[in-house]
C-alpha positions in Angstrom: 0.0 0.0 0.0 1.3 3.2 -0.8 0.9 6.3 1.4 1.7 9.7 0.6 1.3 13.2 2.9 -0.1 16.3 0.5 2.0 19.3 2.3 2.4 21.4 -0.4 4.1 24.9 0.9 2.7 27.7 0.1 5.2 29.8 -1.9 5.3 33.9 -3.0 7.4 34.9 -5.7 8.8 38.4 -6.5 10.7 40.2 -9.2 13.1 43.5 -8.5 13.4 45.0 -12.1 16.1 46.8 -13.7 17.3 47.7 -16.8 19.8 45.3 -17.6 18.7 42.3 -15.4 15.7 41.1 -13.0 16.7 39.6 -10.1 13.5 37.1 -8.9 13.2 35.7 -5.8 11.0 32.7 -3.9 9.8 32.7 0.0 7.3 30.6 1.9 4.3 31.7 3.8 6.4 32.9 7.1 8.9 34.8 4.9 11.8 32.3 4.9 13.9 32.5 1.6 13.4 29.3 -0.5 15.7 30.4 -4.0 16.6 33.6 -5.9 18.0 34.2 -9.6 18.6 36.8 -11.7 17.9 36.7 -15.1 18.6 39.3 -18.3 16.5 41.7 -18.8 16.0 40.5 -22.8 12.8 38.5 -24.4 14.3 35.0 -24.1 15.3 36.4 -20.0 11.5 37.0 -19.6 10.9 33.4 -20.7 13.3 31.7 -18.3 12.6 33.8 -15.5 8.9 32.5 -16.1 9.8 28.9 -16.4 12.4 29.1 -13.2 9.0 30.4 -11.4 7.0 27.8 -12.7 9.1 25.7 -11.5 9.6 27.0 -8.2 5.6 26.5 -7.8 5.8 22.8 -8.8 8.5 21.7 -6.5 6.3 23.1 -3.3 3.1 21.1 -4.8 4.9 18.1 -5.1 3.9 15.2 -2.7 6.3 14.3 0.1 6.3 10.2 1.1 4.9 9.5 4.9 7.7 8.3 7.3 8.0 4.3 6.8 6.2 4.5 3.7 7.1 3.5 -0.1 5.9 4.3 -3.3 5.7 1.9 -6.1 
């Protein structure tokens, strides 16, 4: 039997802009930094800033496994 726990974090994301770059960064719902990049300020920057973020938001949904449990 396989048991998993659903504690997905809840996560904020921000974006300090600037000319030449946009730093971005990720913190959890009591304000504790989770990850931070900065990315060009340029179309294909834009794009990869919003996958990093996208990916940042499906890392805290993804399922932890129970203590003394498996999956399979």
């Amino acid at each position: 039997m396989t048991s998993m726990t659903h504690d997905a974090r809840e996560i904020t994301g921000g974006v300090d802009t600037h000319g030449l770059t946009h730093h971005t960064a990720v913190i959890d719902s009591i304000g504790r930094h989770l990850a931070d990049r900065e990315f060009p300020a340029t179309v294909r920057g834009y794009r990869d800033l919003l996958d990093w973020m996208r990916s940042q938001w499906l890392e805290s949904k993804r399922p932890a496994l129970a203590p003394n449990t498996w999956a399979g």
